[in-house]
C-alpha atoms as a printed R data frame, in Angstrom:
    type eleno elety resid chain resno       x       y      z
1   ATOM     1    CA   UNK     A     1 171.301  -5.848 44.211
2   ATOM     2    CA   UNK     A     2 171.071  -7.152 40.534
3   ATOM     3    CA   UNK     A     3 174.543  -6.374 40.127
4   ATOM     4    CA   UNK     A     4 175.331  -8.480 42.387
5   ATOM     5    CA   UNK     A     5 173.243 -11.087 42.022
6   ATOM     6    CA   UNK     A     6 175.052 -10.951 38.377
7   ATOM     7    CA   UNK     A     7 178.303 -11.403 39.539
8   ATOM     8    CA   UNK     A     8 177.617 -14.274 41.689
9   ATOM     9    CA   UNK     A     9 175.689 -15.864 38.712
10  ATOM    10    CA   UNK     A    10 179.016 -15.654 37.271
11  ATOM    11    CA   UNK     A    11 180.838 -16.992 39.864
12  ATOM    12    CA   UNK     A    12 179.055 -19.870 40.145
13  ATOM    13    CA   UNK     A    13 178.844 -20.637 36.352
14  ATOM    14    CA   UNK     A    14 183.017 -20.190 36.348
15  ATOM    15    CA   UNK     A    15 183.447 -22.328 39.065
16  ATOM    16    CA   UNK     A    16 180.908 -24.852 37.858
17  ATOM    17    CA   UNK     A    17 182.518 -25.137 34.437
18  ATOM    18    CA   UNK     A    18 186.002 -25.239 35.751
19  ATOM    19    CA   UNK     A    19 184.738 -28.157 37.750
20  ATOM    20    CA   UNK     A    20 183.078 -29.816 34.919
21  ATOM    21    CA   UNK     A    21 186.805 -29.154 32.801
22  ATOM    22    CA   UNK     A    22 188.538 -30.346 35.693
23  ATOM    23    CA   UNK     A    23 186.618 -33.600 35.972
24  ATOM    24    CA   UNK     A    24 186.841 -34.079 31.848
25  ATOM    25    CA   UNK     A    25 190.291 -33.985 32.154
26  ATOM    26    CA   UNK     A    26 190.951 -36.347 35.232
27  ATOM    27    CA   UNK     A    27 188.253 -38.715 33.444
28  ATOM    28    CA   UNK     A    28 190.042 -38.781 30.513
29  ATOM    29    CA   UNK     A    29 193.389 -39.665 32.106
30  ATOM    30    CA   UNK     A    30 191.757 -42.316 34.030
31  ATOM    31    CA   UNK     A    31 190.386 -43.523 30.562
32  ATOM    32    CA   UNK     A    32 193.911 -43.209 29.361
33  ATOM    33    CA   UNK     A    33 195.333 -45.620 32.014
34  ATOM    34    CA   UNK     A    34 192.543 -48.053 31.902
35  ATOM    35    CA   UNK     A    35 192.157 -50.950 29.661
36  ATOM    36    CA   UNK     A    36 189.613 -53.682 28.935
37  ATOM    37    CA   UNK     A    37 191.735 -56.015 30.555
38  ATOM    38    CA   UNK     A    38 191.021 -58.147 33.861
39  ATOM    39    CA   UNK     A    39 193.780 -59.481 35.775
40  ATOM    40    CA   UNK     A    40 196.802 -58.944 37.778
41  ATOM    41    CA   UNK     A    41 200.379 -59.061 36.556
42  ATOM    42    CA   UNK     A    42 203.010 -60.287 38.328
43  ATOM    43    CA   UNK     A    43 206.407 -59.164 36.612
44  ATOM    44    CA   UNK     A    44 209.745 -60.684 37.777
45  ATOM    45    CA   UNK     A    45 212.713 -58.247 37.868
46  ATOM    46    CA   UNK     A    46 216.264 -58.989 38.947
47  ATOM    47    CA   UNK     A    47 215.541 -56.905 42.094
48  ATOM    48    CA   UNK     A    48 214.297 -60.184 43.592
49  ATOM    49    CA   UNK     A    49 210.787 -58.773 43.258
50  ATOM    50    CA   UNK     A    50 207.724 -59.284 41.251
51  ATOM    51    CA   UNK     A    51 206.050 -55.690 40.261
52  ATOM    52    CA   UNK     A    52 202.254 -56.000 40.827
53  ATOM    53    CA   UNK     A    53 200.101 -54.089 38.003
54  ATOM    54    CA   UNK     A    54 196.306 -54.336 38.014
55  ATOM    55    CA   UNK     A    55 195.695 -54.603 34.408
56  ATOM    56    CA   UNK     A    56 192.249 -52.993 34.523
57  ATOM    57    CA   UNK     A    57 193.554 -49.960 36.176
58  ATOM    58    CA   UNK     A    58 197.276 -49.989 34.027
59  ATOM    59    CA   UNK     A    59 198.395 -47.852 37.144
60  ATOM    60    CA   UNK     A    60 202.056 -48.165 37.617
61  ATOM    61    CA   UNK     A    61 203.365 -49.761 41.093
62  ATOM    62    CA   UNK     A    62 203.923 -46.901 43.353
63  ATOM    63    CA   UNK     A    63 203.582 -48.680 47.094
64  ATOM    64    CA   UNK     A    64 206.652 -50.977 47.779
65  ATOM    65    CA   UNK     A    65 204.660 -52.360 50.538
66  ATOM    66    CA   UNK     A    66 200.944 -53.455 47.826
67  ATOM    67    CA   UNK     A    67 202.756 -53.140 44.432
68  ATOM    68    CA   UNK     A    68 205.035 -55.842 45.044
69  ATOM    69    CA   UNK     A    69 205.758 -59.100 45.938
70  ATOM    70    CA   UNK     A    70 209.146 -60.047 47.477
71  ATOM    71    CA   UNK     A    71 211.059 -63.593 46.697
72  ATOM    72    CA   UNK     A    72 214.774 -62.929 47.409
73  ATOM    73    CA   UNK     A    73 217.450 -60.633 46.612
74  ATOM    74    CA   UNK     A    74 218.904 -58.992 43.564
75  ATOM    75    CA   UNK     A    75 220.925 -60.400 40.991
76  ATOM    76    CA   UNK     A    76 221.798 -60.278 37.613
77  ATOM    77    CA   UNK     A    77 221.637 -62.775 34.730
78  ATOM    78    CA   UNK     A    78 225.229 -62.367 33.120
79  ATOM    79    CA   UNK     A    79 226.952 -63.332 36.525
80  ATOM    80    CA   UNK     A    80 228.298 -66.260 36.985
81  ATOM    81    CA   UNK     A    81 227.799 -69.058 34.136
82  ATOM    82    CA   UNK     A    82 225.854 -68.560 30.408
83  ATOM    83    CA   UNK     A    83 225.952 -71.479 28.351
84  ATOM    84    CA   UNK     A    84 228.772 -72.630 30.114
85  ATOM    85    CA   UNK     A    85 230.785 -69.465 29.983
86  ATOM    86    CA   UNK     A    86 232.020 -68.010 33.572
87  ATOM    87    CA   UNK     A    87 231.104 -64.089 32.888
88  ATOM    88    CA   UNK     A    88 231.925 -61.581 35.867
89  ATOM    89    CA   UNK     A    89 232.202 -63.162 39.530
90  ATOM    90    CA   UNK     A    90 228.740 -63.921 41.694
91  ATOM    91    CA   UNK     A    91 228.065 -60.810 44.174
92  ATOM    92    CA   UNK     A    92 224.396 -61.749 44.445
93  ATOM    93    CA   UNK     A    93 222.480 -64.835 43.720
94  ATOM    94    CA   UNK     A    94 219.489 -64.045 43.764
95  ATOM    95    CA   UNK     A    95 216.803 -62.704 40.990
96  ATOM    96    CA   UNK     A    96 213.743 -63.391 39.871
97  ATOM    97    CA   UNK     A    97 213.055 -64.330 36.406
98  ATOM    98    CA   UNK     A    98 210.038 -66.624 35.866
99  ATOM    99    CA   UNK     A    99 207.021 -67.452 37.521
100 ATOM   100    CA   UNK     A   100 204.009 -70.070 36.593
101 ATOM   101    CA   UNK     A   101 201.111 -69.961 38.608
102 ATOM   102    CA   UNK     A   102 198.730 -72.819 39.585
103 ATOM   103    CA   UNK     A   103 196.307 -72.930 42.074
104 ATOM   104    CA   UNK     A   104 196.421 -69.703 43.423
105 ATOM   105    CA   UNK     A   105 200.594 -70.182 43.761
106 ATOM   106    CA   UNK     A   106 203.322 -68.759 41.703
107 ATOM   107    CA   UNK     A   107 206.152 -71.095 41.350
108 ATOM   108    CA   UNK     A   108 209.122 -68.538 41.014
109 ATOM   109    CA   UNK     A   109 212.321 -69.639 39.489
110 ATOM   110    CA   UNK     A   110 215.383 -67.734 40.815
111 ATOM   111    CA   UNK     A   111 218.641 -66.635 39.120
112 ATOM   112    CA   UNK     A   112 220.474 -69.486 41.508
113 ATOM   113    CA   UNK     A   113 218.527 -72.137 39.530
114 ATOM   114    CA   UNK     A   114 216.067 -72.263 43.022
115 ATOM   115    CA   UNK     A   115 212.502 -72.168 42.836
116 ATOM   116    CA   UNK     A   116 210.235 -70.800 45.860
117 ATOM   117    CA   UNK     A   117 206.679 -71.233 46.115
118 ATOM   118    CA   UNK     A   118 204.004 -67.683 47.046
119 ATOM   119    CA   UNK     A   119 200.356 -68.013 48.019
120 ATOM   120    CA   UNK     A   120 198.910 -65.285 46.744
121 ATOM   121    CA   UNK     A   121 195.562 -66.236 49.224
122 ATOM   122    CA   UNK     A   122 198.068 -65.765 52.771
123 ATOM   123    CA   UNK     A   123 200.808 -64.030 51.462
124 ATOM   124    CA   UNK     A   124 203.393 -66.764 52.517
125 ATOM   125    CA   UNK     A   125 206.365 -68.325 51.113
126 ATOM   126    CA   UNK     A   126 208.293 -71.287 50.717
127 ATOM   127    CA   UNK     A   127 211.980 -71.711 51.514
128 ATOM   128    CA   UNK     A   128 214.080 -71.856 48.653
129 ATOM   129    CA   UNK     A   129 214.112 -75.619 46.684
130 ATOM   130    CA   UNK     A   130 217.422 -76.201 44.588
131 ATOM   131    CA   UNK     A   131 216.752 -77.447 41.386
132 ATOM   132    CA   UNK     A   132 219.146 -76.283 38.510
133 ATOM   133    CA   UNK     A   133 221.712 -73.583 38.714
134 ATOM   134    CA   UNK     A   134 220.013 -70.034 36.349
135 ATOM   135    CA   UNK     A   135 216.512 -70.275 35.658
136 ATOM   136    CA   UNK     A   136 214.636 -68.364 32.703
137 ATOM   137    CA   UNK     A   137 211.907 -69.120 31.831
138 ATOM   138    CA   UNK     A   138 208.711 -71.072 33.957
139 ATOM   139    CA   UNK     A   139 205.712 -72.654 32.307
140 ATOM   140    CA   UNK     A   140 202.840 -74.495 33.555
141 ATOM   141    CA   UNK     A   141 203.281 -77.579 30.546
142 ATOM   142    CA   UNK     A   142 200.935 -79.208 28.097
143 ATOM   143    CA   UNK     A   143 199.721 -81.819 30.365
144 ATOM   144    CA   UNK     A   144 198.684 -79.204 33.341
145 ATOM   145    CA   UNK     A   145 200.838 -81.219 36.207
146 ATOM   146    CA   UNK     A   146 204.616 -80.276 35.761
147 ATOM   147    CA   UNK     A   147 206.503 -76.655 35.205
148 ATOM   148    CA   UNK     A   148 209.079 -76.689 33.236
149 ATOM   149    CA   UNK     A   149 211.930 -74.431 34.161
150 ATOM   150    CA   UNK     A   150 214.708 -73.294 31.723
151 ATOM   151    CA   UNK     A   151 218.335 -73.119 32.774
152 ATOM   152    CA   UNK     A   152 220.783 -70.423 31.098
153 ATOM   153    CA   UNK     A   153 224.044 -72.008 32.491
154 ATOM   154    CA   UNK     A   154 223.983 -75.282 31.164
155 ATOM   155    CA   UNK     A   155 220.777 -75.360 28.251
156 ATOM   156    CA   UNK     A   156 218.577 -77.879 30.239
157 ATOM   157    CA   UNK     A   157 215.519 -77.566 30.700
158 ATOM   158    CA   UNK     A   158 213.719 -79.135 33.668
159 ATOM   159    CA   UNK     A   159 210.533 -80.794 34.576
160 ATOM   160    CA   UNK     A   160 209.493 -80.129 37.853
161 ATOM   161    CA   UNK     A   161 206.148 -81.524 39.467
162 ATOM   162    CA   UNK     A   162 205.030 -78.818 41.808
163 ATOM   163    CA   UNK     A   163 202.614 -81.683 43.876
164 ATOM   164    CA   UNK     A   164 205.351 -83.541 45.006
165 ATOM   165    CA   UNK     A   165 208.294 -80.618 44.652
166 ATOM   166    CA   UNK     A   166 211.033 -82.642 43.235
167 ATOM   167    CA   UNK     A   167 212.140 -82.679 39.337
168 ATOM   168    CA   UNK     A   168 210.742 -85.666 37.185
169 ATOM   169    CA   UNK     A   169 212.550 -85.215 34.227
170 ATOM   170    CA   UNK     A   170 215.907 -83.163 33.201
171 ATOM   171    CA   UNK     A   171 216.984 -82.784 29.378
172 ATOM   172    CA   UNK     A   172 219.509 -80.502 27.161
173 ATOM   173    CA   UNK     A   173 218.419 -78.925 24.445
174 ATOM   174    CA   UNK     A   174 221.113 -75.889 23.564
175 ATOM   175    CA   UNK     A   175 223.853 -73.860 25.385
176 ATOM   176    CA   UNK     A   176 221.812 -71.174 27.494
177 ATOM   177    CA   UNK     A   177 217.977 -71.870 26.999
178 ATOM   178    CA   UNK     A   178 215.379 -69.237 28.354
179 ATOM   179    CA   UNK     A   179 212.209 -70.046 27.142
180 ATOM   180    CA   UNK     A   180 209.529 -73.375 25.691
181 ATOM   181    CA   UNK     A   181 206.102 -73.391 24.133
182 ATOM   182    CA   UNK     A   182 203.774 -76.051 22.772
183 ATOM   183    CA   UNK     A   183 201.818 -76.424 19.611
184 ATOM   184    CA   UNK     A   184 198.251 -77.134 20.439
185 ATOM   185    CA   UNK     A   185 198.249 -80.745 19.676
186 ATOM   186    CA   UNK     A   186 201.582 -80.766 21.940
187 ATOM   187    CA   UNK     A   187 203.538 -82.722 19.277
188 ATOM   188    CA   UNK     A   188 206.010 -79.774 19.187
189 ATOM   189    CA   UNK     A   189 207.972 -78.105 21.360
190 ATOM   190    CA   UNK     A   190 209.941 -75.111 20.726
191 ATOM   191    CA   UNK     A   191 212.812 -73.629 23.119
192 ATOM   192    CA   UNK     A   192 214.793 -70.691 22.784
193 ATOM   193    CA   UNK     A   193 218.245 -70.337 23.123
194 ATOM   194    CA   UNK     A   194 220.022 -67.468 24.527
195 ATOM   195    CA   UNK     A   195 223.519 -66.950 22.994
196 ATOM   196    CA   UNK     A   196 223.281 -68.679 19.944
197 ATOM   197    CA   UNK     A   197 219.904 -66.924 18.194
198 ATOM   198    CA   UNK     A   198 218.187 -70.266 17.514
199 ATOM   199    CA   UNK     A   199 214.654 -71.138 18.209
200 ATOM   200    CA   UNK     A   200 215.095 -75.479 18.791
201 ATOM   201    CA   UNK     A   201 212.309 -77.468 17.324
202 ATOM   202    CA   UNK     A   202 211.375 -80.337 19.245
203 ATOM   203    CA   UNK     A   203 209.758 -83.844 18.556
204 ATOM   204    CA   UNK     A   204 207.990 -83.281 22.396
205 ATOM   205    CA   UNK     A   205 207.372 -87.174 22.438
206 ATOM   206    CA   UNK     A   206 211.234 -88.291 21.984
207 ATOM   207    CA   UNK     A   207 212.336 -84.514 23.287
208 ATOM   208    CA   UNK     A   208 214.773 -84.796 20.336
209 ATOM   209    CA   UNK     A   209 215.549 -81.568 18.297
210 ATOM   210    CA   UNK     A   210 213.695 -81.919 14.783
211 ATOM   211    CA   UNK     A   211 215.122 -78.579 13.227
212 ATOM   212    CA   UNK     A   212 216.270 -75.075 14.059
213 ATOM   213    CA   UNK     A   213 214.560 -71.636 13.475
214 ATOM   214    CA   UNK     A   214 217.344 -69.136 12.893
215 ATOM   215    CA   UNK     A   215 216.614 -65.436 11.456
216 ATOM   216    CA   UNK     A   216 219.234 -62.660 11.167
217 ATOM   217    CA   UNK     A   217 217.456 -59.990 13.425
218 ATOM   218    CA   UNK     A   218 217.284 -63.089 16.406
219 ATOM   219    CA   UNK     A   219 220.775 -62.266 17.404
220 ATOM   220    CA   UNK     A   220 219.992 -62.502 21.474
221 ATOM   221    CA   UNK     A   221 216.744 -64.217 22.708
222 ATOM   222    CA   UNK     A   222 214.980 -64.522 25.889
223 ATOM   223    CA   UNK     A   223 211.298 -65.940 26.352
224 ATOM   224    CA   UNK     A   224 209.023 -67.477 23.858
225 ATOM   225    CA   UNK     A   225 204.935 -67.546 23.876
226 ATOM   226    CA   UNK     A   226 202.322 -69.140 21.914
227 ATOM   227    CA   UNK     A   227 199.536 -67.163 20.670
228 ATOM   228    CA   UNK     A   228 196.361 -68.633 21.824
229 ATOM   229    CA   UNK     A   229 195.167 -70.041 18.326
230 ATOM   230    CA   UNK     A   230 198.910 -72.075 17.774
231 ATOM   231    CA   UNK     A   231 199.088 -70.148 14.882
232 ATOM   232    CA   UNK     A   232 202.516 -68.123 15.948
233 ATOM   233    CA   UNK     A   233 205.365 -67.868 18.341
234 ATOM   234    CA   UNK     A   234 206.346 -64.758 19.315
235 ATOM   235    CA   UNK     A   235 210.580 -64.378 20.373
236 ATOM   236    CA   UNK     A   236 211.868 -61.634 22.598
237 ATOM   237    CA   UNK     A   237 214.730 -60.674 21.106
238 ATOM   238    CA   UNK     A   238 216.648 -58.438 23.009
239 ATOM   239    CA   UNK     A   239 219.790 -58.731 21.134
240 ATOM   240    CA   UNK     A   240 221.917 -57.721 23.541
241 ATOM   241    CA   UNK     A   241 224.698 -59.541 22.386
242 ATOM   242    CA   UNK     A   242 225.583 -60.320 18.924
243 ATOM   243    CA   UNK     A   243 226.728 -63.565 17.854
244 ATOM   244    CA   UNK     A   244 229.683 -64.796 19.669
245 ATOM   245    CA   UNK     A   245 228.704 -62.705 22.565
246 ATOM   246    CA   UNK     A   246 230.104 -59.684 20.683
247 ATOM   247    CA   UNK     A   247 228.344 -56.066 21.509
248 ATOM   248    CA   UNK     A   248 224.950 -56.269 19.779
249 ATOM   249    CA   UNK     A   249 224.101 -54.053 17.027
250 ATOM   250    CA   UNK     A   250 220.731 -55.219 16.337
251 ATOM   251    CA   UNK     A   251 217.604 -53.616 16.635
252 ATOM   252    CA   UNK     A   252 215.602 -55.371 19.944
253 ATOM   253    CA   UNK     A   253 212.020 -56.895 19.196
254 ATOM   254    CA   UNK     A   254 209.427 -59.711 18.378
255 ATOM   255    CA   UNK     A   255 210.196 -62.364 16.055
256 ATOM   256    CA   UNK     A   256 206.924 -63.902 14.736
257 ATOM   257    CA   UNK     A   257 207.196 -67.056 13.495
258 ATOM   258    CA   UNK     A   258 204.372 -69.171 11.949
259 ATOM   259    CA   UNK     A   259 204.154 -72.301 12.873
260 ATOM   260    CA   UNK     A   260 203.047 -73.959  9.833
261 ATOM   261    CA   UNK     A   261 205.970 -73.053  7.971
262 ATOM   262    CA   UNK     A   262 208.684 -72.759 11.000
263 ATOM   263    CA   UNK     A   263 209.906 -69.550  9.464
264 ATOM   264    CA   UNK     A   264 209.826 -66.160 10.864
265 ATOM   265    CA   UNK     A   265 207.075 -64.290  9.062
266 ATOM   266    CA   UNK     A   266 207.035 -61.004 10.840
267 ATOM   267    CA   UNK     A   267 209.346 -58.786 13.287
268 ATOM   268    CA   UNK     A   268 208.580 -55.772 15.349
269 ATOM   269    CA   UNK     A   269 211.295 -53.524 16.297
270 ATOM   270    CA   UNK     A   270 211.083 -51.888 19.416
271 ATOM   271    CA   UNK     A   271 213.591 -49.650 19.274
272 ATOM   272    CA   UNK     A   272 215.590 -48.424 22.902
273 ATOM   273    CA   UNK     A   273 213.372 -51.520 24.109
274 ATOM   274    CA   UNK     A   274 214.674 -54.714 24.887
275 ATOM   275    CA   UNK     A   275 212.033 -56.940 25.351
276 ATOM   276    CA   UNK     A   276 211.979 -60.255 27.789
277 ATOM   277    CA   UNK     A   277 208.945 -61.859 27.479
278 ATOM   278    CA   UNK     A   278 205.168 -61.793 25.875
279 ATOM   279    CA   UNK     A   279 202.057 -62.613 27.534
280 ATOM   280    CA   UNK     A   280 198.776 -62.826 25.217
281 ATOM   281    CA   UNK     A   281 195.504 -61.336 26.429
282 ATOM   282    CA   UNK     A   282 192.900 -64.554 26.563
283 ATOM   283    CA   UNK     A   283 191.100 -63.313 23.128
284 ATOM   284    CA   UNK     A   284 194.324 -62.985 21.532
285 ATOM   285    CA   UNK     A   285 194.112 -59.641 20.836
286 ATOM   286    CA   UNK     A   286 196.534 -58.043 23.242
287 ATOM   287    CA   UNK     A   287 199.994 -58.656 24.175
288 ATOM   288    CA   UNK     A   288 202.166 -57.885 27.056
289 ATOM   289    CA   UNK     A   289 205.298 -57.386 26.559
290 ATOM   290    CA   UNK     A   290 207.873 -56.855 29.379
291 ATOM   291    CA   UNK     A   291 210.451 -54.445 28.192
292 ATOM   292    CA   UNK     A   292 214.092 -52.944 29.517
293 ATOM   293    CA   UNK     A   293 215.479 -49.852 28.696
294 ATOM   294    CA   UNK     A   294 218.335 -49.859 30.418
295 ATOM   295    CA   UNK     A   295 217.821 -46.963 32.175
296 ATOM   296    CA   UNK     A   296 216.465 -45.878 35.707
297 ATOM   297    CA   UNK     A   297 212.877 -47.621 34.434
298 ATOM   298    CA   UNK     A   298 211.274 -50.799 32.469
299 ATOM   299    CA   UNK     A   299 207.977 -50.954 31.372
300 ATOM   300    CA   UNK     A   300 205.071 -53.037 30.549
301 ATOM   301    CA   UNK     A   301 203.567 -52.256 27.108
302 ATOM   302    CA   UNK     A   302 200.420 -53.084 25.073
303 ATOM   303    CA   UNK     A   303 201.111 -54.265 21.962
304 ATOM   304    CA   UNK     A   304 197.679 -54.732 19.234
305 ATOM   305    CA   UNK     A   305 198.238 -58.124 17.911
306 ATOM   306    CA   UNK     A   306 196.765 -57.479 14.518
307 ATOM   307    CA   UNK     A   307 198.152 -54.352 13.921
308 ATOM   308    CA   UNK     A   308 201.252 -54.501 15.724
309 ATOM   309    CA   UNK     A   309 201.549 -50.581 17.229
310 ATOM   310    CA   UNK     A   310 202.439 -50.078 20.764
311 ATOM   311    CA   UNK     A   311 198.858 -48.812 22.505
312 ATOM   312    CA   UNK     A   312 199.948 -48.067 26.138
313 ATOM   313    CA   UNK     A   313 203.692 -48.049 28.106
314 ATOM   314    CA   UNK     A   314 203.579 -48.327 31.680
315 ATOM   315    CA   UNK     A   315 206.339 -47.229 34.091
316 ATOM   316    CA   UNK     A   316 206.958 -50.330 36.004
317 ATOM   317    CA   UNK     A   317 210.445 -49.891 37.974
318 ATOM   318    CA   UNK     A   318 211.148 -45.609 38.458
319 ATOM   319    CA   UNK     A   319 207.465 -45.269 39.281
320 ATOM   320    CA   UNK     A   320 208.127 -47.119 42.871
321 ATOM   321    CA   UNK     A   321 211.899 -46.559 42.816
322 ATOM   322    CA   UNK     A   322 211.933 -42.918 42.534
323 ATOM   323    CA   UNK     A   323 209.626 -41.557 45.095
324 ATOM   324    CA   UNK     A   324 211.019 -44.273 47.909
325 ATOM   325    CA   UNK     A   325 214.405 -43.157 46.914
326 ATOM   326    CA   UNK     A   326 215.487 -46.565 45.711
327 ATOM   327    CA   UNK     A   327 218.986 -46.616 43.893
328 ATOM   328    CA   UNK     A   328 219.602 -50.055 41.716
329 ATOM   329    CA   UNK     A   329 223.000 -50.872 42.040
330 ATOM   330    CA   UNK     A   330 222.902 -54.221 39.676
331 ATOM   331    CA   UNK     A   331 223.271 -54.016 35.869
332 ATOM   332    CA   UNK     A   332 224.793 -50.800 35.400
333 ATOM   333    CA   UNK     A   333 222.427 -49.423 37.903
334 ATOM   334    CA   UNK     A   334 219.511 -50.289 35.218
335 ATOM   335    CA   UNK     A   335 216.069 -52.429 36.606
336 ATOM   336    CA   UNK     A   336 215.392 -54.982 34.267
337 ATOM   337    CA   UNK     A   337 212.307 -56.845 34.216
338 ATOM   338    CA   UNK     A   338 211.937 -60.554 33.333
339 ATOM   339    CA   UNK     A   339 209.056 -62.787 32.769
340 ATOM   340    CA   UNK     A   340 205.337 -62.175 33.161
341 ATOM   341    CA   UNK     A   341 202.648 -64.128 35.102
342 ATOM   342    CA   UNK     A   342 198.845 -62.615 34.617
343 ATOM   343    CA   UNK     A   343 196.225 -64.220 36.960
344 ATOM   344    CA   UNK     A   344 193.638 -63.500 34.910
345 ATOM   345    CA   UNK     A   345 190.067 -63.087 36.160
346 ATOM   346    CA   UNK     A   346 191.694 -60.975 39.302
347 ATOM   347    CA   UNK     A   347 190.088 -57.645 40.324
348 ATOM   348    CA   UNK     A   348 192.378 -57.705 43.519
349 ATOM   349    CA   UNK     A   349 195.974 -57.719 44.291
350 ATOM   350    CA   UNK     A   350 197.310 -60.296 46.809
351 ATOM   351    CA   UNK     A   351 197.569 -59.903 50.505
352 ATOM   352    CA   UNK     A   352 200.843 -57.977 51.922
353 ATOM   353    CA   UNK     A   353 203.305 -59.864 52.852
C-alpha cells in the first residue's frame, strides 16, 4: 500500500512539474511575442491588402478573414510609369501603398494614383476617387485638415482635403517622389525621391526646394518619417536600384539625417531587408519598420531607437499566405509590404468586412 501510494506521489509530482515546465515555456513565448506597445497596425502590401498586427500581442496575421483589411487588387509599383519612365506593361492596377488615418478612417492611396476611404467602426468602404496616377506615400499634414499623397509617376505631390474629397493643391517636387515630413515648426518640408537618391528640402511656405540631401548609401528611397522630437528623419532606403536605374548593389537601410545640420549622421544596414517605411512608437523609443525580403514573406520589425539593434521580426505575409495556400504571383512571386498606419491607443482590431 505504501508502495503505491509512493508511486502515485511520483506521478503526480512528474506530471505537476511537467505542467509547471510546460506553462514556463508557453509563458515565455507569449512574453517573447508581446511588447509594451498599444495599437493596431495597418500595413499596406501590393496584394491590395492591409495586414492587421495587434502591436501588444506582435502575433503575426494568420486569419485572412480578421488579419486583414481588403482595398483592391494586386499590383506592383515598377509597372507602368516611374518618374516618367514606362517600365513593363500594366496587368494590374491596383496596390496598396499608403494609408493616413483620421477619425477613425484610413485614407488609402492606391498604386492607380486612387484613394478609397475604410471605416474601421462599420467595416465599409468607399468607391475608388481618382486623384493622381501612383501613389506612395500618405500623411495626415502639419495643419491636421489635408493628406498629402505622393505620386511616383510624375514627382507631385498632392494635397487632398479628405472633408470635402477633392485635391486643394498639386505641386512637383522631383521625378518619382514617395514620401514628406515636417519639421516641428512646419517651416520645412522634406520629400523623398525615388530614382534619383535625393532627400528635397523644402521652404513649406513658398513649396520651393531650398537644398538637397544626397548620401552615397541613399541609392533607392521610399518613405520618410520624423522622429517625434524633430530632431531626425529617418529614409528607407531600399536601394533597389542603383543610380540610373542600374541593378543595385547597395546595402538596404535607414538613413538618419539630423535636421539641424541636413546631413546624414547615421545609417543602419539591414542586410537581405529592404525597408519601405518607419513608424515611431509615441515615446520615441521604438520604431517600426516595414521590411521586404523578397521572398515568400515581409516582416514588421522593432528597431531600439537609441541603440539601433533589431529587437523583434514578425512574419507578416507567409504567416497568412502559407497555411491558406496563397501563391503571390506579382513581383517575382515576392509580397512586399508598403507603408504603415498604427492607430494607436487600439486594444481591438476592426470589424470584418
Amino acid at each position: 500500500m505504501k508502495k503505491a501510494l509512493l508511486v502515485i506521489t511520483a506521478l503526480v509530482l512528474i506530471a505537476g512539474g511537467y505542467f509547471l515546465m510546460n506553462s514556463h515555456i508557453n509563458s515565455a513565448q507569449a512574453a517573447e511575442n508581446q511588447s509594451n506597445l498599444v495599437g493596431i497596425a495597418f500595413i499596406a502590401g501590393h496584394g491590395g491588402h492591409l495586414a492587421v498586427v495587434n502591436l501588444a500581442t506582435l502575433k503575426p496575421p494568420t486569419d485572412i478573414e480578421k488579419d486583414r483589411v481588403v482595398i483592391t487588387e494586386a499590383g506592383s509599383e515598377m509597372e507602368g510609369k516611374v518618374a516618367g519612365l514606362t517600365f513593363e506593361q500594366v496587368k494590374k492596377a491596383g496596390g496598396t501603398h499608403g494609408a493616413a488615418l483620421v477619425n477613425g478612417k484610413l485614407y488609402v492611396g492606391l498604386l492607380d494614383g486612387s484613394v478609397v476611404v475604410y471605416d474601421l467602426a462599420t467595416g465599409k468602404k468607399s468607391k475608388q476617387m481618382k486623384v493622381g496616377q501612383k501613389f506612395c506615400g500618405a500623411i495626415v499634414g502639419p495643419d491636421g485638415k489635408h493628406i498629402y499623397f505622393e505620386d511616383m509617376a510624375n514627382g507631385h505631390v498632392y494635397e487632398w482635403d479628405f472633408k470635402t474629397l477633392k485635391t486643394v493643391d498639386e505641386f512637383p517636387v522631383g521625378a518619382g517622389v514617395c514620401g514628406i515630413a515636417w519639421t516641428r515648426n512646419h517651416k520645412t518640408a522634406y520629400v523623398s525621391d525615388m530614382p534619383s537618391g535625393i532627400v528635397y528640402v523644402l521652404d513649406w511656405k513658398t513649396k520651393k526646394v531650398i537644398s538637397k540631401i544626397t548620401d552615397p548609401r541613399m541609392t533607392f528611397l521610399h518613405q520618410i518619417s520624423m522622429t517625434p522630437d524633430g530632431k531626425q528623419l529617418w529614409v528607407t532606403c531600399g536601394n533597389e536600384f542603383d543610380p540610373g536605374l542600374k541593378p543595385g548593389t547597395h546595402t538596404p537601410g535607414i538613413a538618419i539625417i539630423d535636421t539641424k545640420t541636413n546631413k546624414v549622421v547615421d545609417f543602419i544596414e539591414t542586410p537581405n531587408r529592404s525597408g519601405h517605411h518607419v513608424v515611431f512608437s509615441p515615446d520615441g523609443k521604438t520604431a517600426l519598420y516595414a521590411a521586404r525580403s523578397y521572398d515568400n514573406d515581409s516582416k514588421l520589425m522593432l528597431i531600439n531607437t537609441k541603440t539601433h539593434a533589431v529587437e523583434k521580426e514578425v512574419s507578416v505575409c507567409a504567416s497568412c499566405h502559407v497555411p491558406n495556400g496563397i501563391e503571390v504571383r506579382i513581383d517575382k512571386g515576392s509580397p512586399l509590404l508598403c507603408g504603415i498606419t498604427v492607430a494607436w491607443g487600439m486594444k481591438h482590431k476592426p470589424v470584418a468586412q
